[in-house]
Residue, then its C-alpha position, 0 to 999 in steps of 0.5 A: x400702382x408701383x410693384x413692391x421691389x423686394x423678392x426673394x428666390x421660390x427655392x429659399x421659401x423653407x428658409x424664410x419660413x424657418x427664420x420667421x418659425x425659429x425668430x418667434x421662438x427667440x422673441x418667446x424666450x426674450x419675453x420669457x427672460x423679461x418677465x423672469x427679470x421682473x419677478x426677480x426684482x420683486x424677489x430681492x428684498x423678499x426673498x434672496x434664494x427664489x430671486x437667485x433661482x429666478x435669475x438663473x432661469x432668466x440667463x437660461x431664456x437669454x441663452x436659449x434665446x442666443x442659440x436662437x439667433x446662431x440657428x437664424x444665422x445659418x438659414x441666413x447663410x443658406x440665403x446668402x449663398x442663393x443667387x437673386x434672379x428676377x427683378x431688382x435684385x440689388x433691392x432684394x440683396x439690401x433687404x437680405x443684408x439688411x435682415x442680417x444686420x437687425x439680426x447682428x443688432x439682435x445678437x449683440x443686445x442679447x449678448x449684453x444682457x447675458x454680460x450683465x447677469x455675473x454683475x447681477x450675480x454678485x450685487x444682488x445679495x448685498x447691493x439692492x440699488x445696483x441690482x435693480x439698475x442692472x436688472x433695468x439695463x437687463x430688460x432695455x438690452x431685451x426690449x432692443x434685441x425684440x425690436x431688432x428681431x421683429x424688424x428681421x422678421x418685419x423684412x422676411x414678411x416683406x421678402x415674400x410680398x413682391x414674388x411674381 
């Protein structure tokens, strides 16, 4: 039976728990903004005021959802800085960069919805088509910054299958 290659530092163990804490948390808020998104396209022809409220608790959830994100990147930071002791370290080192970069995916979707919340801002009272296709680029945006954000997790889980 092969041994799985991938194994980070004992001493970092707070920091990867604290990722897969605080990436929940961010997966919550993008589900959060998501579900928002779609009452606020069930709000545009109805109702204009509920549906602007709606919107403003959307961006709210996205941004509290980036905040997530930077607060994953300085415990990533921390693993950065640790050295890799043990066996296969350049494997490990990958999967470390790797995390980072489905980390990075995951921010900049994010950042994307949150772009396109002045266009929705400003078409959703005269231009219901526009804001619909804004509100679907909005929800694709979120769906991409999970994905990325479960395969971050994906490899943190990985990350403490193969310590000794």
């Amino acid at each position: 039976m092969p041994t799985i290659p991938r194994r980070w530092p004992i001493e970092l163990e707070t920091e990867r728990v604290e990722l897969i804490r605080v990436a929940d948390e961010a997966v919550q808020h993008i589900q959060q903004a998501r579900s928002t998104l779609d009452e606020v396209r069930a709000e545009l022809g109805r109702n204009i005021h509920l549906a602007r409220v709606l919107i403003v608790t959307a961006e709210r959830a996205v941004c509290d959802a980036l905040t997530c994100a930077e607060r994953m990147r300085r415990y990533l930071a921390i693993v950065r800085g640790a050295e890799i002791h043990g066996r296969w370290p350049m494997t490990a080192a990958r999967q470390r960069d790797d995390s980072e970069q489905a980390l990075d995916r995951a921010t900049q979707s994010l950042e994307e919805a949150q772009d396109l919340f002045e266009a929705l801002r400003q078409s959703y009272q005269s231009n219901f088509t526009l804001a619909e296709a804004i509100l679907a680029d909005m929800t694709l945006a979120l769906a991409r910054a999970r994905r990325s954000i479960e395969q971050m997790v994906r490899f943190l889980t990985e990350a403490a299958i193969g310590r000794d």
